[in-house]
C-alpha positions as CSV (number, residue, x, y, z in Angstrom):
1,X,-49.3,-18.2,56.2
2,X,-50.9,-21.6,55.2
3,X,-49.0,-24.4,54.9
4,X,-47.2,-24.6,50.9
5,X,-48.8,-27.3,48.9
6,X,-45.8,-26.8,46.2
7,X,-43.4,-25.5,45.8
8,X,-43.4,-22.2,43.9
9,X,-42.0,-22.0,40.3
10,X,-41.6,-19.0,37.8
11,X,-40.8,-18.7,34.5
12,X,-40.8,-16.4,31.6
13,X,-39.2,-15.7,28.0
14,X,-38.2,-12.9,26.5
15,X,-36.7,-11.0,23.3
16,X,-35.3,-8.0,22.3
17,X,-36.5,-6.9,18.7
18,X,-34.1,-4.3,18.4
19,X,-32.0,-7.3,18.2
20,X,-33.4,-8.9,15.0
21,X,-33.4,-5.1,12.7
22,X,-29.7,-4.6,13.9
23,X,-28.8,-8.2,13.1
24,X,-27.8,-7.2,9.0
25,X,-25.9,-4.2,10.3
26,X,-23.9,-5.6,13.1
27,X,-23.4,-8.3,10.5
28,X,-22.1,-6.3,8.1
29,X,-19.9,-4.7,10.8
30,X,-18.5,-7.8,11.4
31,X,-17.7,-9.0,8.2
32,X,-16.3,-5.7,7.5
33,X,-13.7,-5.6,10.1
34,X,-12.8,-9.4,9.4
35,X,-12.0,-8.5,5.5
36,X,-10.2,-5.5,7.2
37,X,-7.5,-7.3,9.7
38,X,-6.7,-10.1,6.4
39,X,-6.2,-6.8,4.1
40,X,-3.9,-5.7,6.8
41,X,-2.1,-8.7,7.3
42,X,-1.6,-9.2,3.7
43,X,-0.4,-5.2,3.2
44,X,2.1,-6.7,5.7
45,X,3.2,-8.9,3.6
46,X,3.2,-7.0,0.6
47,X,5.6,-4.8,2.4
48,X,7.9,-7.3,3.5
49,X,8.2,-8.7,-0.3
50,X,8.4,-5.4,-1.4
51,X,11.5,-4.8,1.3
52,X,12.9,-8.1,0.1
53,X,13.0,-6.7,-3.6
54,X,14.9,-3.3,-2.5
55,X,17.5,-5.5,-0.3
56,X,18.2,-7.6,-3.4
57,X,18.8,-4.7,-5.4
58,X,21.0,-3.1,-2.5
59,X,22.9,-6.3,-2.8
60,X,23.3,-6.8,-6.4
61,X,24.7,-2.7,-6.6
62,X,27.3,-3.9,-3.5
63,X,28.4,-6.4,-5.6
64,X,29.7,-4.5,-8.7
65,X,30.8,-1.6,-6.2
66,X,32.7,-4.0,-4.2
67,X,34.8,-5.5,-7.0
68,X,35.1,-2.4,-8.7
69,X,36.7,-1.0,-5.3
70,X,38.4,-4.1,-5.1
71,X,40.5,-3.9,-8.1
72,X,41.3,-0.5,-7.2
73,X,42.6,-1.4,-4.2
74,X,44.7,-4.4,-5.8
75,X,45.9,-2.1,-8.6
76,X,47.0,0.7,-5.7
77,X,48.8,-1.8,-3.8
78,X,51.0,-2.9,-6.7
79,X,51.8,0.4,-7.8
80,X,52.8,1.0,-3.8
81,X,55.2,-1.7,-4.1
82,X,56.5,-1.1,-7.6
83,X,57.3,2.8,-6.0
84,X,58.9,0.5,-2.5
85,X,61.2,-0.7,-5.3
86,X,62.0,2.2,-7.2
87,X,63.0,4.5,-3.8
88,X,65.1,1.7,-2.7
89,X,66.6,2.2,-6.2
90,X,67.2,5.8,-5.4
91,X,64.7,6.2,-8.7
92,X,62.0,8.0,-6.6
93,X,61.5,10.6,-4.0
94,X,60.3,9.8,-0.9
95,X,57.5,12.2,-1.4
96,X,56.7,10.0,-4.0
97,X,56.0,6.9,-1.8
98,X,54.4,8.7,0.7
99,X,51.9,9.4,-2.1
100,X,51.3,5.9,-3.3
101,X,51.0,4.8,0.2
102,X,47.8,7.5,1.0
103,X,46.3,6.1,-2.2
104,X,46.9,3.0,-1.3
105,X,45.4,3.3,2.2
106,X,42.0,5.3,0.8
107,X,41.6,2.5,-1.9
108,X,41.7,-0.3,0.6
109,X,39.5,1.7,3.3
110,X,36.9,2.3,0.5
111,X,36.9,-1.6,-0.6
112,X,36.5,-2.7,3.0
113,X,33.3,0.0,3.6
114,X,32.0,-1.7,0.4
115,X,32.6,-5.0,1.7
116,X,30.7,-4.5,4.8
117,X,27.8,-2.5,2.9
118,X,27.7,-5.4,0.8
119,X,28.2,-8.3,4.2
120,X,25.5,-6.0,5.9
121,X,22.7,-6.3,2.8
122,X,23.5,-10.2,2.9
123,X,22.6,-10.5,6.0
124,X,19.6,-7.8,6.2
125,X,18.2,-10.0,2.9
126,X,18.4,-13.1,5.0
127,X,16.9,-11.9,7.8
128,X,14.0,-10.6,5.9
129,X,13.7,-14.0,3.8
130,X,13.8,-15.9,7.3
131,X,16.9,-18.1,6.3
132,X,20.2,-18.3,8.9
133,X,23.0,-15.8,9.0
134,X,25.3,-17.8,6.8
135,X,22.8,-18.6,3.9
136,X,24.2,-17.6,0.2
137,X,21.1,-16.0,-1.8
138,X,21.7,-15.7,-5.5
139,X,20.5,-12.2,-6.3
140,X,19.8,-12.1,-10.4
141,X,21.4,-9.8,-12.8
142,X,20.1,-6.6,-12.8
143,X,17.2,-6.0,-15.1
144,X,17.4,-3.5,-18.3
145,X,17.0,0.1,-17.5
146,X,13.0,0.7,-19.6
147,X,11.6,4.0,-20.8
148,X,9.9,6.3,-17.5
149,X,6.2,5.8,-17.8
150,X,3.4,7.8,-17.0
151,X,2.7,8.2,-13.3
152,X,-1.1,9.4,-14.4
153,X,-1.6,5.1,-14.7
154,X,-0.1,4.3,-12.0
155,X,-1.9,6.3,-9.7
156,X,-5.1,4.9,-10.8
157,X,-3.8,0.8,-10.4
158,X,-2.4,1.9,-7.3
159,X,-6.0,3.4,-6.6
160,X,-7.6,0.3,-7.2
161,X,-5.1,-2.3,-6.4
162,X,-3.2,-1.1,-3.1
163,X,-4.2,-3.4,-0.6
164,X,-3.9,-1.1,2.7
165,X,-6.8,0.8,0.5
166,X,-8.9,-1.7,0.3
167,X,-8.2,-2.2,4.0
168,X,-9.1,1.5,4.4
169,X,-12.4,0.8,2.8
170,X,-13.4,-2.0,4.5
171,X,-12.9,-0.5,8.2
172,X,-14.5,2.5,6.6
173,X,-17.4,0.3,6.0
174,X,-17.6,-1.5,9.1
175,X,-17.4,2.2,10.8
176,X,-20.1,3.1,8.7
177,X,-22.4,0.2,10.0
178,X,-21.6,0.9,13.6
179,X,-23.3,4.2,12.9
180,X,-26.4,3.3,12.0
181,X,-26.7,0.8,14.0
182,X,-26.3,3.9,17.0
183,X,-28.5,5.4,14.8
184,X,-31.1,2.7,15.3
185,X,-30.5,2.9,18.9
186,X,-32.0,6.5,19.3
187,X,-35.8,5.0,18.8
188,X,-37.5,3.6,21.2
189,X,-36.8,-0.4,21.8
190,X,-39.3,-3.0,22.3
191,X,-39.2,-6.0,24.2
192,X,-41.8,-8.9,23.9
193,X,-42.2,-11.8,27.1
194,X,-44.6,-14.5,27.6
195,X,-44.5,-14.9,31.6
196,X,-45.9,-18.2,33.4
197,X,-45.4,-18.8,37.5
198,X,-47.2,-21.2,40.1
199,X,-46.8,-20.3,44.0
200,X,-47.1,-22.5,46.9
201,X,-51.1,-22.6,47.1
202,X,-51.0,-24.7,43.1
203,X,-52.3,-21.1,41.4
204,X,-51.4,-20.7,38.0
205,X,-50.8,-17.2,35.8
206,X,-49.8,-16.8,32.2
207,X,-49.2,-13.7,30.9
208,X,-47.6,-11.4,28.0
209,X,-45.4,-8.3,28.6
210,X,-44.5,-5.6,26.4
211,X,-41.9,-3.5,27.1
212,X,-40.7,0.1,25.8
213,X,-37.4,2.5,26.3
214,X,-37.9,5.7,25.6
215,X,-35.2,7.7,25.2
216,X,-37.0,11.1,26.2
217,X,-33.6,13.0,26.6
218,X,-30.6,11.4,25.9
219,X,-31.4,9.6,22.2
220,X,-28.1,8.3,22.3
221,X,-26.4,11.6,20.9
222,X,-23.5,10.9,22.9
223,X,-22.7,7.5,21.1
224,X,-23.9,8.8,17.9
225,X,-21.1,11.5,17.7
226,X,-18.4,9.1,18.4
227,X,-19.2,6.9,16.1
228,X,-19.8,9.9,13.7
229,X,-16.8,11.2,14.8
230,X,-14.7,7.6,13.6
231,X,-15.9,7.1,10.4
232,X,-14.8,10.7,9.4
233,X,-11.9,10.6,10.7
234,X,-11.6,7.4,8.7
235,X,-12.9,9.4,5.1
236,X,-9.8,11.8,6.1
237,X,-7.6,9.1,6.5
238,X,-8.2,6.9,3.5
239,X,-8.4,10.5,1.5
240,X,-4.9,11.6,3.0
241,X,-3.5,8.4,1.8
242,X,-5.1,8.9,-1.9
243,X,-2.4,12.1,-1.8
244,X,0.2,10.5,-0.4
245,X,-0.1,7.9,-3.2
246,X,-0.1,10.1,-5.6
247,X,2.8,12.2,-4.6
248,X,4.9,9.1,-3.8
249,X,4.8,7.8,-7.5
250,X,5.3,11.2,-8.9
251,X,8.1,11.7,-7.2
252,X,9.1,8.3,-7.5
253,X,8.5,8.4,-11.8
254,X,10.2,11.9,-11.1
255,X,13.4,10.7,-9.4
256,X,13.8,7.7,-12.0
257,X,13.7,10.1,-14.9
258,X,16.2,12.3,-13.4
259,X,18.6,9.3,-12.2
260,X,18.3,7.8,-16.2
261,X,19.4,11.1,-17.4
262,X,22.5,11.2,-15.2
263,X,22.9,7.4,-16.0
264,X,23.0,8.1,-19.7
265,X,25.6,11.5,-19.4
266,X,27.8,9.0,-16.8
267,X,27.9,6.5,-19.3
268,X,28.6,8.8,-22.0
269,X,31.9,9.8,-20.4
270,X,32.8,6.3,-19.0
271,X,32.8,4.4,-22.7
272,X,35.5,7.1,-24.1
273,X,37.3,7.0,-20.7
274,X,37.8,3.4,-20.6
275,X,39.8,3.6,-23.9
276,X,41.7,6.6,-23.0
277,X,43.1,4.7,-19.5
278,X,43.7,1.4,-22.0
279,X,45.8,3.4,-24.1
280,X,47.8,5.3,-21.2
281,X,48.7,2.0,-19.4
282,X,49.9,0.5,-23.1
283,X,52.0,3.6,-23.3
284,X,52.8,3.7,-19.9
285,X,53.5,-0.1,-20.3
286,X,56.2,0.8,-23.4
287,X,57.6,4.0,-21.5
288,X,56.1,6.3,-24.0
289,X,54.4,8.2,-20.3
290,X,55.1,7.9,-17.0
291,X,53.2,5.4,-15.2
292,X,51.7,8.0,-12.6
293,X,49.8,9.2,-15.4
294,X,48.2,6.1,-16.2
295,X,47.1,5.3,-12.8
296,X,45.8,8.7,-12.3
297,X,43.3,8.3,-15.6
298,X,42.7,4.7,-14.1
299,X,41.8,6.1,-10.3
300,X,39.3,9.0,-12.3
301,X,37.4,5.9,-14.5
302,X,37.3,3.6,-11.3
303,X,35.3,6.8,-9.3
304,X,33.4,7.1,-12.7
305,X,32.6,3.4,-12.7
306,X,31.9,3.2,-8.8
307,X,29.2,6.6,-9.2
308,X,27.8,4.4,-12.4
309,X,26.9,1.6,-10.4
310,X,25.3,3.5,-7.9
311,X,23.1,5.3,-10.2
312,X,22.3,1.8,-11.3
313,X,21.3,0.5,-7.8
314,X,19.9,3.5,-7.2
């Protein structure tokens, strides 16, 4: 109750020295997850190249199936007109025309689908590239058809080249360092202070402070098992996408093996079919057949060509 001389002051300093053995870990953590979100970010961007490629390719296949279709459809609406001529002749049936003008119809409804399949890609690759609506990308020529390799290497550079892998890994490893540093956090913590104070009367204490927790009961199971918990649910997920890799380019090596061999068979019957519809129209040209019979052999090579260049796209 006496009067204050001073006024009171207290102080004190303290630290944690869990804090300075978790440092590495939670580190490490860190680090981890950082490398983690820039794999991801540039898987992303792997993809969207990769998405870029198959739109080209889309693209360059519309094009051949376009003006395949196209000549079709030119070459139907001549003979349409050339049969308009010959009825008003009285040299035709009228069951005749009304069989040039289905053909006719079906050839120009398949060369407008292929034109807005091929519209459609444009404008899907341009969106993907980040250009406007109305750009003009020049897609290359399509590369040479090579020999099916082995899937068994393939697997193993996908193994240790995939990016979203690596980004597996590294969140596996920063998982991994959250668990031990919950691991850590089951023994008992302890915290160090240097204490100083002055009260009203001008008397002065220093001291020192150690304190413990003691995790009697709990030992931080409960966080322990979560964090357990995540990093194998992690290993299962980096293991599942091992398999899925796998299977993907076997199927993949699979489906490119079976589409060469049904390339080669298609173009085995094109090549001889070509010069069979060259040599109907030249005799269908001199009168030697009727013309119906050269457009039919031209109709069966233009179906041949179209399923050609879709094995080739494909």
């Amino acid at each position: 109750s006496a009067p204050g001389l001073v006024d009171a002051i207290a102080g004190g300093l303290g630290i944690d020295t869990a804090s300075l053995y978790m440092r590495p870990l939670r580190q490490r953590a860190a680090r981890a997850a950082s490398d983690q979100v820039r794999l991801d970010l540039a898987w992303q961007e792997w993809q969207t190249a990769g998405q870029a490629r198959l739109i080209a390719a889309r693209v360059r296949g519309l094009e051949t199936i376009w003006r395949i279709a196209l000549e079709a459809s030119l070459a139907a609406d001549d003979a349409l007109d050339r049969t308009l001529r010959a009825v008003a002749r009285g040299d035709l049936s009228a069951n005749d025309l009304e069989a040039r003008r289905i053909a006719a119809a079906d050839a120009g409804d398949r060369a407008r689908t292929a034109e807005r399949d091929l519209f459609a890609a444009r404008f899907a690759l341009n969106a993907v590239l980040g250009l406007s609506p109305d750009a003009l990308v020049m897609v290359e020529a399509a590369p040479v058809h090579g020999s099916v390799p082995d899937p068994a290497p393939l697997v193993e550079r996908a193994y240790a080249q995939r990016i979203d892998l690596a980004a597996l890994r590294a969140g596996y490893d920063s998982q991994d360092a959250s668990l031990r540093v919950a691991l850590l956090q089951q023994y008992p913590r302890l915290n160090l202070s240097l204490n100083a104070a002055r009260d009203t009367g001008a008397v002065r204490t220093n001291g020192v402070a150690i304190g413990f927790d003691l995790p009697l009961w709990n030992r931080n199971r409960g966080a322990i098992a979560v964090q357990d918990a995540t990093r194998e649910q992690l290993r299962a997920e980096y293991e599942a996408r091992l398999f899925t890799i796998r299977s993907e380019v076997t199927t993949l090596i699979a489906a490119y093996r079976i589409g060469l061999r049904q390339r080669d068979a298609l173009e085995a019957q094109v090549t001889p079919l070509r010069q069979t519809v060259e040599a109907f129209e030249r005799a269908g040209a001199r009168g030697d057949i009727a013309r119906v019979t050269a457009e039919t052999a031209r109709q069966a090579l233009t179906d041949k060509e179209i399923a050609l260049a879709v094995l080739d796209q494909a």
